[in-house]
Residue frames as qw, qx, qy, qz and C-alpha x, y, z in Angstrom:
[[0.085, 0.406, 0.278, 0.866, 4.28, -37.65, -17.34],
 [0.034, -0.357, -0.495, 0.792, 2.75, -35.31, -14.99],
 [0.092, 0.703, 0.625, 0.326, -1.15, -34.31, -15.38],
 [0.112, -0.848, -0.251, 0.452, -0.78, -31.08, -12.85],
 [0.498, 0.743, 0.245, 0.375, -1.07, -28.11, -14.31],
 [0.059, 0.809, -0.480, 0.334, 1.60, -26.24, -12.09],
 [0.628, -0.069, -0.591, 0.501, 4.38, -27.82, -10.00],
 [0.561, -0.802, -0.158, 0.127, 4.31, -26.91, -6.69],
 [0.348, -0.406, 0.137, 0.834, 8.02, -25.05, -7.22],
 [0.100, -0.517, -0.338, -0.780, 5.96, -22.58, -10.28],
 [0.319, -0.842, -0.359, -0.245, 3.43, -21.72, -7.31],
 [0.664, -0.518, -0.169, 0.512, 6.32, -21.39, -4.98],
 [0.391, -0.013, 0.190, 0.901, 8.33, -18.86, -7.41],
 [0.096, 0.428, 0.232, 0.868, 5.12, -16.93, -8.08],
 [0.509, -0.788, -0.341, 0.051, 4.06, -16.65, -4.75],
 [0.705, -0.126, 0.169, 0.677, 7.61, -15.18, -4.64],
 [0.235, 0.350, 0.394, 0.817, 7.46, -12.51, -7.06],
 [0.242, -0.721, -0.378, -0.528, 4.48, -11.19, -5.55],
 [0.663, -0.685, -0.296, -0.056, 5.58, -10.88, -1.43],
 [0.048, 0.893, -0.367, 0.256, 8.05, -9.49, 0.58],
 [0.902, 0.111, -0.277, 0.312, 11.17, -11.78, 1.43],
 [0.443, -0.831, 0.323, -0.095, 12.86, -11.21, 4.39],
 [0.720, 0.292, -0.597, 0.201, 16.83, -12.36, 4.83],
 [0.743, -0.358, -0.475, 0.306, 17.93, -14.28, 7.85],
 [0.396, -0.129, -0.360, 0.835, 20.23, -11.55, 9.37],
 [0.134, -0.443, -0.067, -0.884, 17.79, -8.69, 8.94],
 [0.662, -0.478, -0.430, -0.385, 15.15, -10.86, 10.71],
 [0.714, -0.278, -0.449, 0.460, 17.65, -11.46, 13.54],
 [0.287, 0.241, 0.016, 0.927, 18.33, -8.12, 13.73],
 [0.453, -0.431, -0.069, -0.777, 14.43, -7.27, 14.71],
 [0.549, -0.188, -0.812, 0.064, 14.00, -10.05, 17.34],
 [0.339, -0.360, -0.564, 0.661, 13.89, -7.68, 20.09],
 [0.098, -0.095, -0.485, -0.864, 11.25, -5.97, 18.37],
 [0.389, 0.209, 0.729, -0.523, 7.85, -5.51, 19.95],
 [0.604, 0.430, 0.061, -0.668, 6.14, -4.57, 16.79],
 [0.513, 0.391, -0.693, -0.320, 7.39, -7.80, 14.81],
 [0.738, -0.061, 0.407, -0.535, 5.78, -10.72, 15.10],
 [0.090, 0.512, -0.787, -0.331, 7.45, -14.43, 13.98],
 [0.655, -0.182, 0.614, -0.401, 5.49, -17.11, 13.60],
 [0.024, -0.259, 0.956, 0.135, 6.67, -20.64, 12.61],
 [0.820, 0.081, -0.048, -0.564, 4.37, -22.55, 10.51],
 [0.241, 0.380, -0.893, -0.031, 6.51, -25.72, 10.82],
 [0.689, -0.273, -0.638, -0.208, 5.22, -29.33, 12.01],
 [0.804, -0.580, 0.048, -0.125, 5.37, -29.84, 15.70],
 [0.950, -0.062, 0.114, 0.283, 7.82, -32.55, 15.39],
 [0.500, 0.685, -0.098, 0.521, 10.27, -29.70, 13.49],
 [0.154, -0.801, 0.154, -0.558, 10.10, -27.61, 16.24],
 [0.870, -0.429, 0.199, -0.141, 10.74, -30.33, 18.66],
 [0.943, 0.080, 0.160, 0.281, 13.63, -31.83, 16.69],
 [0.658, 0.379, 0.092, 0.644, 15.02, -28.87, 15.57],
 [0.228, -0.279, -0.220, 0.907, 14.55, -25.92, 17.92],
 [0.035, 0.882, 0.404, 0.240, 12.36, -22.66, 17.24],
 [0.193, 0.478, -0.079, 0.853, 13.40, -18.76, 17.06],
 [0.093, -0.186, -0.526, 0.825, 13.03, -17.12, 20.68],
 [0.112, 0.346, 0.132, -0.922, 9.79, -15.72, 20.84],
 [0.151, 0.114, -0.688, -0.701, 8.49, -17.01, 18.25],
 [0.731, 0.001, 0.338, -0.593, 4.27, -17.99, 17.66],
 [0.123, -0.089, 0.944, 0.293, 3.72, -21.60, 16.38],
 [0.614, 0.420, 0.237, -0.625, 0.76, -21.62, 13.94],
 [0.547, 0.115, 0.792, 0.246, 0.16, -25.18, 11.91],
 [0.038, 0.084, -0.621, -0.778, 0.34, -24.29, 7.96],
 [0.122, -0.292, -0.864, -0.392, -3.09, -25.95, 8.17],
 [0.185, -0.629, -0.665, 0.358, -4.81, -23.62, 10.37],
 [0.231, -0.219, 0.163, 0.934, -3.32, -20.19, 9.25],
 [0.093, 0.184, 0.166, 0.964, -6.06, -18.90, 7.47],
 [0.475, -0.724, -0.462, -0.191, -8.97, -19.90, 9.95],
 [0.616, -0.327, -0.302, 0.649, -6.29, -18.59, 12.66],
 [0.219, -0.084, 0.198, 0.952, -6.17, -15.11, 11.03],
 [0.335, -0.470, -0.550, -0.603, -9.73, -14.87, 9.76],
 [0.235, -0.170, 0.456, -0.841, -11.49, -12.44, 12.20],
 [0.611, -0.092, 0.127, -0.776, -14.69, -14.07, 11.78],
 [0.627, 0.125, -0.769, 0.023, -13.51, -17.65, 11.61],
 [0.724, -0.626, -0.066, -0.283, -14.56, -19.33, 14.87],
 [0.871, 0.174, -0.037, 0.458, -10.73, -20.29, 15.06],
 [0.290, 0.834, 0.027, 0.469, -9.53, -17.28, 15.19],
 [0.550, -0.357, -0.291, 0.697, -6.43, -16.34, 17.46],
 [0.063, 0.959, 0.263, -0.085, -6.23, -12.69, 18.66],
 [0.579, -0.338, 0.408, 0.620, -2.19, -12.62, 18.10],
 [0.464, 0.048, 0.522, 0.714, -3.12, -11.88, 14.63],
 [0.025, -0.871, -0.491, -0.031, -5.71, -9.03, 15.36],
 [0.564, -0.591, -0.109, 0.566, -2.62, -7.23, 16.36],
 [0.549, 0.813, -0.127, 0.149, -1.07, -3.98, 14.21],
 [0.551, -0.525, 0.579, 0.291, 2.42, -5.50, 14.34],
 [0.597, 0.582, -0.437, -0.336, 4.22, -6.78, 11.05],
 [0.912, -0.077, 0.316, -0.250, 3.89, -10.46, 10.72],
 [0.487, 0.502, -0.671, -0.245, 6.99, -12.33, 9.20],
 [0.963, -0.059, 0.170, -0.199, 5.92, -16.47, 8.89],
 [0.091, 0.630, -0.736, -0.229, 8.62, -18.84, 8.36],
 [0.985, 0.064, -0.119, -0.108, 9.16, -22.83, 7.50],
 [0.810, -0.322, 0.267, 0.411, 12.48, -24.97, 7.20],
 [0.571, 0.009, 0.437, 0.695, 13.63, -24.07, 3.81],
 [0.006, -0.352, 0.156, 0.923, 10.84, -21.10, 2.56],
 [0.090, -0.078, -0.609, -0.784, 8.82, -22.44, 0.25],
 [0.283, -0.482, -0.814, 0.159, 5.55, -23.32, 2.76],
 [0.012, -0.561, -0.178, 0.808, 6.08, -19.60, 4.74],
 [0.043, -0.175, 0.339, 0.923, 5.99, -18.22, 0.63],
 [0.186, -0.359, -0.803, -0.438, 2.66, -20.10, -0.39],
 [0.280, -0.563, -0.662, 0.408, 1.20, -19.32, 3.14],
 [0.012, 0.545, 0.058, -0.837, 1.94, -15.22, 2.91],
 [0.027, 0.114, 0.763, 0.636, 0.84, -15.60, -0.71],
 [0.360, -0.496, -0.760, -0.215, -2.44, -17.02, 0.12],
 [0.320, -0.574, -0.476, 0.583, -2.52, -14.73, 3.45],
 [0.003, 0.141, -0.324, -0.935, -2.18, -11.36, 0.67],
 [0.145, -0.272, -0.832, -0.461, -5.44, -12.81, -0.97],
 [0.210, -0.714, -0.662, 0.089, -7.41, -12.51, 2.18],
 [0.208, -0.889, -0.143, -0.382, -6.22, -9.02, 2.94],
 [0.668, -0.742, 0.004, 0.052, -3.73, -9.82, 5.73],
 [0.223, 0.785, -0.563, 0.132, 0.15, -8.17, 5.30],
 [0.906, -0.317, 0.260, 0.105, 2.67, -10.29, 6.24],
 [0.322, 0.785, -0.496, -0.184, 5.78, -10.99, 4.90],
 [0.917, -0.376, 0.101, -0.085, 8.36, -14.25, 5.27],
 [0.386, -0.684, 0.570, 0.241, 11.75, -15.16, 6.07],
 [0.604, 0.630, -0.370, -0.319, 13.31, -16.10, 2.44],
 [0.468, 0.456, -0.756, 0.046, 15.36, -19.02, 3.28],
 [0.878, -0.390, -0.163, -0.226, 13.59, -20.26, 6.73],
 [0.847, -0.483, 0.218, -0.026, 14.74, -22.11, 9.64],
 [0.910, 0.235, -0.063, 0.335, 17.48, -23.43, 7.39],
 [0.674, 0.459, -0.282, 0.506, 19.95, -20.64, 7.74],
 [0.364, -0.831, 0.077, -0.413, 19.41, -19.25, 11.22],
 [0.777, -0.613, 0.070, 0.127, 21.67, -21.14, 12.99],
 [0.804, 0.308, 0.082, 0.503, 24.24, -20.19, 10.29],
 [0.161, 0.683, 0.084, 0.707, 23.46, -16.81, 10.68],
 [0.232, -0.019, -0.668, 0.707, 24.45, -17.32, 14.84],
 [0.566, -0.357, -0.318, -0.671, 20.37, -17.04, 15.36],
 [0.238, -0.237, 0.785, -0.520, 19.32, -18.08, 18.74],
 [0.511, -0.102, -0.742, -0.421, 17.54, -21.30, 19.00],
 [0.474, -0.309, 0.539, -0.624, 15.14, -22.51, 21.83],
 [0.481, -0.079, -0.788, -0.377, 14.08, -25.69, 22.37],
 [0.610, -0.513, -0.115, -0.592, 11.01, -27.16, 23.99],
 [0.480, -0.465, 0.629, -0.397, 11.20, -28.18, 27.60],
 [0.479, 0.108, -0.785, -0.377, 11.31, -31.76, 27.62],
 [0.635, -0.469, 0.199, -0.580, 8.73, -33.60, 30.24],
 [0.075, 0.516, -0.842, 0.136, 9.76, -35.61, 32.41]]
């Protein structure tokens, strides 16, 4: 018997309800977009094992909101930027908690509703990292 008082899929659906959900083809569709900004909150190791969207910024789930916070000492200027910010994961439900929690402080955003999973369905270009030799 579980003591938590939500599951982590309840915070996922009502982070959900409350943000804007982008689908794979639209998001392909803006890639060549200066004013859109993509940025992959996956592990490392994802992005390494599984490729990353052209272009795309890589910001660890666990930094995002010192990364974004102007007055955090953390703070990247990428997200100082007026561009529209869509965050993504593997499967959606990380990108939804993240923009969720990113609404709270004040900072728009939006994320890609199904993630990393269906972009190569949806004939998305994939890049992967150089590999050293």
């Amino acid at each position: 018997m579980s003591t938590l008082k939500i599951s982590a899929a309840d915070m996922v659906a009502a982070a959900r309800d409350r943000i804007e959900e982008i689908e794979t083809p639209d998001l392909i569709a803006t890639l060549d977009d200066p004013s859109v900004v993509v940025v992959d909150i996956r592990d490392i190791r994802e992005r390494q094992r599984s490729g990353f969207i052209p272009g795309s910024i890589h910001a660890p789930r666990g930094m995002i909101e010192f990364w974004v916070d102007p007055d955090s000492p953390y703070h990247k200027e990428v997200f100082a930027q007026d561009k529209k910010y869509v965050f993504h994961c593997a499967s959606g439900w990380r990108s939804a908690l993240t923009v969720a929690t990113l609404q709270d402080m004040g900072f728009e955003a939006s994320h890609l509703k199904e993630g990393f999973s269906t972009w190569e369905k949806n004939n998305g270009p994939v890049e992967f990292p150089e590999k050293k030799a």
